[in-house]
DOKOL-785799 format. One record per residue: residue in one letter; x, y, z of N, C-alpha, C in turn. Coordinates in steps of 0.02 Angstrom, whole numbers, plus 50000, padded with zeros to 5 digits. Layout:
REM DOKOL-785799
AXYZXYZXYZ
...
***
This chain:
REM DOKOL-785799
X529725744755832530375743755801530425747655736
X531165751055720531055753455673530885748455585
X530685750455550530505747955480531515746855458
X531435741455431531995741355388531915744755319
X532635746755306533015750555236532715746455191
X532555749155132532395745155076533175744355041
X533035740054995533605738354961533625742854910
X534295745254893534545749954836533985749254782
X534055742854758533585740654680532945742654684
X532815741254764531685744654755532015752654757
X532395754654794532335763554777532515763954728
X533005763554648532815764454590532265764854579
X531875757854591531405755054571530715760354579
X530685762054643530235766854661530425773254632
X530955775354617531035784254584530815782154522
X530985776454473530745775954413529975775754399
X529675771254426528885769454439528565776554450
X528885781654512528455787054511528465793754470
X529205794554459529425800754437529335800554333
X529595794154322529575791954253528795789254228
X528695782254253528015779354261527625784154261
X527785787954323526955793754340526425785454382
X526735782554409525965776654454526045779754511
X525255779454521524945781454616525725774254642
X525595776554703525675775954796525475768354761
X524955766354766524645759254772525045756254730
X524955758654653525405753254591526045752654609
X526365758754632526965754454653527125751254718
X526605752854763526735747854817526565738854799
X525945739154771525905731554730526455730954676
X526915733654658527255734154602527795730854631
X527945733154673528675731254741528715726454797
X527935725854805527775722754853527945724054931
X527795731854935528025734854982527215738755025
X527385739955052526645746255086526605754455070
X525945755355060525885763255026526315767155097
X526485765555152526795771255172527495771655176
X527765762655157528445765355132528485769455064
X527965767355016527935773354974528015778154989
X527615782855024527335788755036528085789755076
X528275789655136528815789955155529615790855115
X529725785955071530385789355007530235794654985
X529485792754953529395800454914529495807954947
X529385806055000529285814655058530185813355061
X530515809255066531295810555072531555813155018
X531195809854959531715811154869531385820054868
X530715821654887530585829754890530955832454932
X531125831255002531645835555057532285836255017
X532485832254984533225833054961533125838854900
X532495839954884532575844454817532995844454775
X532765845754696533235842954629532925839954600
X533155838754525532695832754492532725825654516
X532125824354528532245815254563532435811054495
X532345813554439532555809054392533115807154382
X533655813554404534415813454407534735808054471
X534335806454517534655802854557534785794654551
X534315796154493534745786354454535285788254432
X535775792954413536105792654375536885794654439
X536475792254507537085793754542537175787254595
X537705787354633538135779354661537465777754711
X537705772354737537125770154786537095774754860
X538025777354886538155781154936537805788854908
X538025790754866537645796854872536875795654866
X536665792854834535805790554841535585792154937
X535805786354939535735783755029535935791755067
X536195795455040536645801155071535925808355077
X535675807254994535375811255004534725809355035
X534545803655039533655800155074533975798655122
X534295802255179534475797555224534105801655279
X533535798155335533215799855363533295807655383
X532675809955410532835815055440532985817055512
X533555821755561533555818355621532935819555667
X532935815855713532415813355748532425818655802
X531745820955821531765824955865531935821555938
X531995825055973532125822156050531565819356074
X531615813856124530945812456142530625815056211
X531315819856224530995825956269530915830756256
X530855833156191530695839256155531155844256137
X531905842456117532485846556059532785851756135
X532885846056171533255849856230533915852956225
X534305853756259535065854456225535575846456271
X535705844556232536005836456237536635839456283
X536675836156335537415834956394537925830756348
X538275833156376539165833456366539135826756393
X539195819756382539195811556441539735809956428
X540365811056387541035811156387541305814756446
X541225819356442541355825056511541225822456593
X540445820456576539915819156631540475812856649
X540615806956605541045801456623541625804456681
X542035809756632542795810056667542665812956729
X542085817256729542045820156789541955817456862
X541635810956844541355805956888541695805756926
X542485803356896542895798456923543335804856984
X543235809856983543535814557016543195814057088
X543615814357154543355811257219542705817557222
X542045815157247541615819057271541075820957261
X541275821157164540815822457114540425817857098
X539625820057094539095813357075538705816857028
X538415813657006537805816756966537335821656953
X537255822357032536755827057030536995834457044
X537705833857068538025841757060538265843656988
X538265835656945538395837356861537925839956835
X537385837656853536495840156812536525846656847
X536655848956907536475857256902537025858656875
X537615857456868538135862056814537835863956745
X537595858056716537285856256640536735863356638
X536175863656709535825866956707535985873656707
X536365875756736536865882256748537095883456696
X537485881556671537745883856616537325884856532
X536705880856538536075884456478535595885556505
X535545890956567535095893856578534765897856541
X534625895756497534365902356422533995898256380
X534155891056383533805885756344533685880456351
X533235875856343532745871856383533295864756400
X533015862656464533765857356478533385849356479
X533535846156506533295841056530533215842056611
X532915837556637532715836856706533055832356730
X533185831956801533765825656817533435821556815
X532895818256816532675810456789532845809156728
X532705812656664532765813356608533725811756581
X534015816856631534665816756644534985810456650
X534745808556706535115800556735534905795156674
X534435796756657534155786756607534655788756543
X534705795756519535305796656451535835795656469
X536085798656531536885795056558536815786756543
X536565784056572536355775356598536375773256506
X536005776656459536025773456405536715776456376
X536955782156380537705782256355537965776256384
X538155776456449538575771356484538475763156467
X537815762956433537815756456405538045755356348
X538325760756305538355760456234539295761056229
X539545761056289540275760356308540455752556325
X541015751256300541085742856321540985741656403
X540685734856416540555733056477541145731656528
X541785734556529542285736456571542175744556582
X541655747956565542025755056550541205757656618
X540945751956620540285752756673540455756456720
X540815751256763541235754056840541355760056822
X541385763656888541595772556886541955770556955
X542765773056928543205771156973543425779556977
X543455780157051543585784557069544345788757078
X544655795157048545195798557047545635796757108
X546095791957092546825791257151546425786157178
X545975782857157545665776057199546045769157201
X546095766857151546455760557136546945759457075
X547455755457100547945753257051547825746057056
X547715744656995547485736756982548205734656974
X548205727456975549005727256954548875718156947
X549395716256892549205709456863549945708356813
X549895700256803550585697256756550235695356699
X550535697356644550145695556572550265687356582
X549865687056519549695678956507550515675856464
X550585681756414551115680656369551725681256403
X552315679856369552925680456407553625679956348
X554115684856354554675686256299555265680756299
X555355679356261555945674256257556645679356290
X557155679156304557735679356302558295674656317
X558905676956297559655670256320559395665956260
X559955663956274559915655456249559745649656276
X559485650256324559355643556375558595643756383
X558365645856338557575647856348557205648756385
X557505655456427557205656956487556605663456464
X555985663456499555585669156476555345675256532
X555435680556506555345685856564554655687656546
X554255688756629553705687756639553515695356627
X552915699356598552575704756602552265706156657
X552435710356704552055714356765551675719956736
X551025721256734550745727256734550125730256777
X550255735756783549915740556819549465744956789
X548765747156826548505752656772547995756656832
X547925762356820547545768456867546955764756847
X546445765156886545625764856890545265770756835
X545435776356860545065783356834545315782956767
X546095784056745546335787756681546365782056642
X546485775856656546725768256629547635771556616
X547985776056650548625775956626549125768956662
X549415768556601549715759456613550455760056621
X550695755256658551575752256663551415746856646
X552015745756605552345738056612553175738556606
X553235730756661553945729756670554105723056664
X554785721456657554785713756661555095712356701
X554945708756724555335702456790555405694456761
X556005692856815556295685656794555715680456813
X555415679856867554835679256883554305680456925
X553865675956959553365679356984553275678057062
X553805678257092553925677857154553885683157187
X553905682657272553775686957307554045694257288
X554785692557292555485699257254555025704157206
X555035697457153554755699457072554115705457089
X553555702857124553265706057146553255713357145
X553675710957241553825717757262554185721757230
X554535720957182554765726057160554565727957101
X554155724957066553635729657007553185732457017
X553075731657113552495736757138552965744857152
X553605743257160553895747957197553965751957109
X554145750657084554115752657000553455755056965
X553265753656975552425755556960552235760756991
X552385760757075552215766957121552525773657081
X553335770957070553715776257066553365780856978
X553245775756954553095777556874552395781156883
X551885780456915551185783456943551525790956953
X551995791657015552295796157033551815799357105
X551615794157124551355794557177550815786857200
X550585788457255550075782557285549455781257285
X548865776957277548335774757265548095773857331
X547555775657345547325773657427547165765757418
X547055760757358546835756157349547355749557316
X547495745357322548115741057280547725733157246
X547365733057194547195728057193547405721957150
X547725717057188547935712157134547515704857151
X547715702157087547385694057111547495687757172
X547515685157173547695680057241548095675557243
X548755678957205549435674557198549625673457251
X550005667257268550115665457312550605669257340
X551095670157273551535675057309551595680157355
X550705682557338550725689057355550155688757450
X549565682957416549425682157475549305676357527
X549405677957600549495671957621548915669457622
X548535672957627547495668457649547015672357591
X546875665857553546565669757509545865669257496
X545515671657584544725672557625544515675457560
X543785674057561543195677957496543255684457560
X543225684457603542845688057652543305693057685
X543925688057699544305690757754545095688357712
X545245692657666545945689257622546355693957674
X546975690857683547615694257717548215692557650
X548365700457660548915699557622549695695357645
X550085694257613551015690957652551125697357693
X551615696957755551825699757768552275706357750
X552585703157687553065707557675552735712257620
X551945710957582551565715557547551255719657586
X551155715857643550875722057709551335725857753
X552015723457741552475728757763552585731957690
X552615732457645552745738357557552065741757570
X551405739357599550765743657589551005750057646
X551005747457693551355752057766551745757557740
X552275755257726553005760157694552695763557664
X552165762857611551715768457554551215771557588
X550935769957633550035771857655549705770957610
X549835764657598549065761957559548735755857607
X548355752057549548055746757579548145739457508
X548275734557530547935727857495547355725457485
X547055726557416546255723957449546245717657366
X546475712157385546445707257320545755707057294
X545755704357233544965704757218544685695357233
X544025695557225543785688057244543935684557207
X544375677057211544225672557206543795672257130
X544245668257082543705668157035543155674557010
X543485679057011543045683357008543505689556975
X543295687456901543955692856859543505699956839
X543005699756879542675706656878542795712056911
X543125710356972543315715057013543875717356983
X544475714556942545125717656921544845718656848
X544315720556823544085719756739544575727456720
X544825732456749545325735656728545975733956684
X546295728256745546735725856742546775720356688
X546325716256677546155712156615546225715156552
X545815721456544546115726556495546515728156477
X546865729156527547705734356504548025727256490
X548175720656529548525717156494548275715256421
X547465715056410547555714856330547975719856283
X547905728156319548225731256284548925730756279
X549415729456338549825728256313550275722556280
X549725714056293550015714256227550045713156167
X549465718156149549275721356064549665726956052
X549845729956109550255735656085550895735856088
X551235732156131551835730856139552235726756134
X552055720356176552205713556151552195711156077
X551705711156054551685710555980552225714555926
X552315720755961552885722555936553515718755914
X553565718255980554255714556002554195708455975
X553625706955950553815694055927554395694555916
X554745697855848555125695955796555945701955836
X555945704155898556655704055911556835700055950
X557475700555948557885693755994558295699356059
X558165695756116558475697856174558875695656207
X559515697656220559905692456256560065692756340
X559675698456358559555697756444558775700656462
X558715698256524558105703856538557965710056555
X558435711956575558435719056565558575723656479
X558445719256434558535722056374557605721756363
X557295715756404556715715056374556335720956410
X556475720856462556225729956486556325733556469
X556925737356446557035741756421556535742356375
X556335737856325556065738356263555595738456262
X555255737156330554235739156354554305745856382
X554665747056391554945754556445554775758256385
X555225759356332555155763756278554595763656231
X553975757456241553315758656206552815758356248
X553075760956319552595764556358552165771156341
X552595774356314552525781656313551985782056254
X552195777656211551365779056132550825775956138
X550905770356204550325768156235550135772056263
X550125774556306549855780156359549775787256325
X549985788856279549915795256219549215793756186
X549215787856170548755786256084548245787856118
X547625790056072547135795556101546635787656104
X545995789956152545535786056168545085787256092
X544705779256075544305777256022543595782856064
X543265783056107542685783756117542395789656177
X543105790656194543325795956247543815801556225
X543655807256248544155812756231544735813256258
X545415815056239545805812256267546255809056257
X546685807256307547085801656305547475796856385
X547745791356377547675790856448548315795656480
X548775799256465549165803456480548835809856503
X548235812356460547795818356465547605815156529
X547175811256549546675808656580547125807556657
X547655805756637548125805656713548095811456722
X548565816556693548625822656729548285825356756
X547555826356743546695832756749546635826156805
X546525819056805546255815156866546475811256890
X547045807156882547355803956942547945806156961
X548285811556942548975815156965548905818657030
X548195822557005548215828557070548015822657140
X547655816957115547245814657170547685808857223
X548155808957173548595802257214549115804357287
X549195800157332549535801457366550335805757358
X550845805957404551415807557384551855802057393
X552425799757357552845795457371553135797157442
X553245789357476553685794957555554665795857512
X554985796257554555465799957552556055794057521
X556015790057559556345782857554556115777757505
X556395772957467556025769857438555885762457466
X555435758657448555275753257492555935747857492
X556365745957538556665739057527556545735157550
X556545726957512556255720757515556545718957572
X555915717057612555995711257676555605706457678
X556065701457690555625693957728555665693857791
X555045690957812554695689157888554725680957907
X554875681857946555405674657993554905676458059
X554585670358098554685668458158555105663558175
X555365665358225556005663158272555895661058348
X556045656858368556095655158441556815657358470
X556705660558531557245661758561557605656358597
X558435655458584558725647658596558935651358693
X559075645658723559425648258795560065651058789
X560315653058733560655656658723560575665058708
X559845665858747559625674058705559935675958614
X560025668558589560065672058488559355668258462
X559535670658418558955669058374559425666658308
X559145658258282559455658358207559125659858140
X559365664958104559105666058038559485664157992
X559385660757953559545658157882560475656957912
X560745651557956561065648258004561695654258021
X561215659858040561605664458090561255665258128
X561585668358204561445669458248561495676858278
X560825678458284560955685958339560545685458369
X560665690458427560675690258495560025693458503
X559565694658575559155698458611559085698858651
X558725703458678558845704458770558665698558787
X559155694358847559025689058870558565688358909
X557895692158930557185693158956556735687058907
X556995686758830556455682858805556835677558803
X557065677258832557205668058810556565663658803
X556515658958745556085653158753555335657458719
X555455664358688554835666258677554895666358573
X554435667058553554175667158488554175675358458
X554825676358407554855682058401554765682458312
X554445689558312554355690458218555005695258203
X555565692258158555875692858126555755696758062
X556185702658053556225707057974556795707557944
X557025704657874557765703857858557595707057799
X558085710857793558135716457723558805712757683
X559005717057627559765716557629560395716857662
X560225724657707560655725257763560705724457830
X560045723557855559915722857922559515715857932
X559485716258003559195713258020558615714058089
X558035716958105557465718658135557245714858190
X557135712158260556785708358281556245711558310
X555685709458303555075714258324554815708258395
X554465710558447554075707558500553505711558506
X552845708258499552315710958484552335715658467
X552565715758391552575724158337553055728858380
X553445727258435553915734158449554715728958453
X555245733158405555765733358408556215729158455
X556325726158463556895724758535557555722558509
X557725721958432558455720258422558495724158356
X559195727158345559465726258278560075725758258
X560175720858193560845720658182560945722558106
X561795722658080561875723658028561825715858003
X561665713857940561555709857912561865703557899
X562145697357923562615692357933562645687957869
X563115685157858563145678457792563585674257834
X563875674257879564475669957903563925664257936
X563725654857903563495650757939563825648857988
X563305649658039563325646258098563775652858149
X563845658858131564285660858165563745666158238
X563965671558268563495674958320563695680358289
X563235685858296563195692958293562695694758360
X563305696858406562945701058462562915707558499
X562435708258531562555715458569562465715458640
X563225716358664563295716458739562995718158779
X562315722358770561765725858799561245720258802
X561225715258776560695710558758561065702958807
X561635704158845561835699558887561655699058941
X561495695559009561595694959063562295700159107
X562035702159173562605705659181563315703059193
X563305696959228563825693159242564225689959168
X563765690059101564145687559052564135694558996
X564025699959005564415707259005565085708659007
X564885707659077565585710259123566055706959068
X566045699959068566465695759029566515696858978
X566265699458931566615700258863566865707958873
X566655713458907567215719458910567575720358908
X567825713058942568735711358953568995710558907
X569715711458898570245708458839570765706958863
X571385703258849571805702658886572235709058905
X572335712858863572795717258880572475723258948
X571555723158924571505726158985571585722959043
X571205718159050571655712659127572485713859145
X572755714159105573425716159126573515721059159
X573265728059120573265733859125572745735059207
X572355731259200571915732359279572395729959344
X572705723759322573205720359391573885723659405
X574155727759346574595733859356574495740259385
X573865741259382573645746759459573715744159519
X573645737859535573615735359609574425733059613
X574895730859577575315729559600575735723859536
X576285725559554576745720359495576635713959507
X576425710059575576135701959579575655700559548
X575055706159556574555704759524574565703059428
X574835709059402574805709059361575105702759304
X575735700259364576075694159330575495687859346
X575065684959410574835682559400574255683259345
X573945686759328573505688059279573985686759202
X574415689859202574795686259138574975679159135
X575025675659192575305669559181574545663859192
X574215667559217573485662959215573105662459127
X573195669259085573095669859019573645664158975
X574295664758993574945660258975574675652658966
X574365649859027574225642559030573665640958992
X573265646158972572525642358924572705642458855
X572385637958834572445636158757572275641858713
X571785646458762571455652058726571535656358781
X571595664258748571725667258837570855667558853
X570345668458816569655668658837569595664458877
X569805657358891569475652458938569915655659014
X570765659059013570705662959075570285667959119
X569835670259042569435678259073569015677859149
X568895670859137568395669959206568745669359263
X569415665859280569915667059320570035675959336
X570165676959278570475685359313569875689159322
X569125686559305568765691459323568665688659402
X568805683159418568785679759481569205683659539
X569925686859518570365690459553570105697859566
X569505702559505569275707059528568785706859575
X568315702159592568055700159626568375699559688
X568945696359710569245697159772569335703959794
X569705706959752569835713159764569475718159792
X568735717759760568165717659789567975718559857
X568255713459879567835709359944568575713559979
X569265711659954569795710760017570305716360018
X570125721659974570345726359955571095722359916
X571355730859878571725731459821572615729559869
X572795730759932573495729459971573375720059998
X572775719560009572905711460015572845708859940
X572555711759900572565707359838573255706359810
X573635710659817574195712259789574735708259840
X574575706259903575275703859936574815693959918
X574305693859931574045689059895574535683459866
X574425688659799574635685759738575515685959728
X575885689959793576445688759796576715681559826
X576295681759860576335674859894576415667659855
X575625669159788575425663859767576155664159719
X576295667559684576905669159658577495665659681
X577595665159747578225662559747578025656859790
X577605653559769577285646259804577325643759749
X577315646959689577325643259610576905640559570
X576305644959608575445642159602575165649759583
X575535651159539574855655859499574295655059483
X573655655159530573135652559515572505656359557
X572165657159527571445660359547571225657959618
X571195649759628570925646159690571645647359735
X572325649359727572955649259756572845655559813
X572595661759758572565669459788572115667059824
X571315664959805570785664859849570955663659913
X571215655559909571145652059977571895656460014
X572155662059980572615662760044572375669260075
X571845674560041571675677160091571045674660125
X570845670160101570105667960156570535664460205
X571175662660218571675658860268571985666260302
X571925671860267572165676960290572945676060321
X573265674260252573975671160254574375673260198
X574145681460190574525684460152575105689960175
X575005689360252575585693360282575975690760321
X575945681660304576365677460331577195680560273
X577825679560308578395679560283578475673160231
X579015675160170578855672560109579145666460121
X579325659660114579645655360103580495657760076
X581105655660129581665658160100581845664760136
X581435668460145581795674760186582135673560243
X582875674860231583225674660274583245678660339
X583095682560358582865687660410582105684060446
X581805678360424581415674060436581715669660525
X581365669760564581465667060616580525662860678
X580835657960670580135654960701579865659360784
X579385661160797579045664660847579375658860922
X579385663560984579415659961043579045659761058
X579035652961105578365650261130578305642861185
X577905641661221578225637261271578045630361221
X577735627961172578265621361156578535620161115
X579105626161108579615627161063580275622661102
X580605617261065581075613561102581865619761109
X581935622061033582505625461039583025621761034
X583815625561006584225621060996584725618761044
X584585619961117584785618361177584675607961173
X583925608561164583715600161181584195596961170
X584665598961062584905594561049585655592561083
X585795596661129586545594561151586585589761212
***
């Protein structure tokens, strides 16, 4: 261990005793109560400094100490030329780069003068890296991870004493930081200070790590954590991944623990003493002391975290995709025997194949998604009307198709190709319902004949039923399945009964 500093008063004490006094080594070591080789030792310092030693009583205690102040220590690998471990740090964090392609750089570049050896190499890194605070251990790798976390603190605004919560984000490699505020810390809140954060990075992290909010995840396994759905549909949309850290375990996000101290010493604290009257004023006002956070140069590192983004996590990060992420919730749904599905008490439709099956639901703002084992099978535009249907005629049965194609005016327009009976019965069958929809099934009942009995019986048909005074679907039917549509009409005068032998005739009656 090294010897401790003597106190100011014995070094007077000792320049006076030797230089003035004139006493050996010994008298003033018994004099001081010190050892002849701390003697011997000042003295060889008060000679290295050269000058009169008598003059140095007559100067402060700093310059004293200034001029005896050890001499430096040789290397204890022999006055090698000392590595750059600031450098060696930043370089780390760049994907690929390890150590031992740093030690032949080191070597390469003073090939002319004596280096260290990579054993020698690695234990001086290991003791730099210990002499850095114990967050600064980890060597997080360029475009690796974005930690991401809600400060502890939180800003007043309004009058109703509502407080907006701090979201912040910070790179692994550079420590470059966001913060934003949100109303709170819900799923939304979330997702969208991740989508803000991405955008402010200005690109993507292969890694996303946050804590094990509930918000964020649904199972929160030591082993096997799954993120919510709708953080694993925002990871998707980006090409990243969710990887929460453990459980009690604020070591894995010790980035993220950081930056919320920093911001809020650097920002928050700012702000105690203004008053806000929405939340978006309280963002704004972290927004604009982003920039001298992320400027102000590093205490112990060269640099700054703005420097440190650009040279290593800019080039390394993904690209934003094209679109930006919008918020969806995930719904399972049972399909009703109605082929709909109800979401938040609307109804839309799907191919009527799944009836009765268990489908995963995606609702945005504007749409609405139905997925069957991860593939597509419905979409709609987005509904608010309770209790009402949103459907797609493609997603019907064929027989209840057909039926909504119809409208009244085309039914009209169809029984006016076959004939003016037709078309009046079809108007007067629409006439008698409370609604003309509850006729549709009637007149789709008459294309159906038509069908079967062609378009000249349908049409004398319905002349018939017409002047029987029974406009009616079962009227037409049963008169051509009687095939009693080319009987003469009731009333036609040119009408005369057939001969036949037991016809009496109007002979009997005379």
């Amino acid at each position: 261990m090294p010897t401790r500093a003597l106190h100011m008063r014995k070094i007077r004490d000792l320049i006076r005793l030797k230089y003035v006094a004139r006493l050996s080594h010994e008298q003033i070591a018994r004099a001081l109560a010190i050892s002849k080789g701390v003697v011997a030792k000042y003295v060889a310092r008060i000679e290295r400094a050269g000058g009169d030693p008598q003059a140095l009583l007559a100067l402060s205690e700093t310059e004293i100490l200034a001029r005896l102040a050890p001499a430096p220590r040789r290397s204890a690998y022999g006055g090698r030329v000392a590595p750059d471990f600031a450098h060696v740090q930043a370089e780390l964090r760049r994907p690929g780069v390890t150590l031992t392609l740093l030690w032949q750089e080191y070597v390469a570049a003073h090939a002319e003068v004596a280096t260290y050896r990579f054993t020698q190499f690695t234990d001086l890194y290991r003791a730099y890296v210990a002499s850095l605070r114990r967050s600064m251990r980890q060597v997080h790798r360029a475009g690796e991870k974005l930690f991401v976390d809600y400060a502890g603190q939180t800003v007043p605004y309004g009058r109703e004493g509502d407080r907006a919560q701090v979201f912040v984000a910070v790179l692994g490699a550079s420590n470059y930081t966001f913060a934003c505020a949100t109303a709170h810390q819900r799923l939304e809140d979330w997702s969208g200070a991740l989508v803000r954060a991405l955008e402010f990075m200005d690109g993507v992290a292969a890694l996303i790590v946050p804590d094990n909010a509930r918000a964020l995840i649904a199972d929160p396994d030591r082993y096997e954590p799954r993120a919510s759905a709708t953080i694993a549909d925002l990871a998707g949309h980006y090409g990243t991944a969710v990887l929460p850290a453990r459980p009690y375990q604020p070591r894995d996000k010790a980035k993220v623990e950081v930056a919320v101290q920093i911001v809020e010493r650097w920002i928050l604290a700012r702000l105690r003493h203004r008053v806000f009257a929405t939340i978006e004023e309280v963002d704004g006002a972290i927004g604009e002391l982003l920039d001298d956070l992320n400027t102000r140069p590093f205490k112990r590192l060269p640099g700054s975290r703005q420097s440190a983004y650009e040279t290593l996590d800019r080039p390394a990060l993904k690209p934003l995709p094209v679109n930006r992420y919008e918020f969806a919730r995930y719904y399972t749904a049972r399909v009703n025997i109605d082929y709909h599905v109800a979401i938040e008490a609307h109804f839309y439709s799907v191919p009527h194949a799944l009836v009765h099956q268990s489908l995963e639901v995606r609702v945005t703002a504007r749409g609405v998604e139905i997925l069957h084992r991860g593939r597509r099978v419905a979409a709609h535009p987005r509904a608010f009307t309770r209790f009402a249907h949103t459907t797609t005629p493609e997603h019907l049965p064929a027989a209840h198709r057909a039926h909504l194609e119809w409208t009244p005016g085309r039914l009209v327009r169809w029984g006016e190709t076959h004939g003016v009976a037709c078309a009046e019965v079809i108007r007067r069958i629409l006439a008698t319902r409370l609604h003309p929809e509850q006729g549709y099934r009637s007149c789709l009942g008459l294309l159906r004949l038509e069908k079967q009995h062609g378009s000249q019986r349908l049409e004398a048909a319905c002349a018939r039923a017409l002047a029987l005074g029974s406009a009616a679907y079962q009227t037409v039917a049963s008169i051509l399945k009687r095939r009693q549509e080319s009987l003469p009409l009731p009333g036609d005068a040119n009408w005369s009964a057939p001969e036949h032998a037991h016809l009496r005739g109007p002979k009997y009656y005379q």
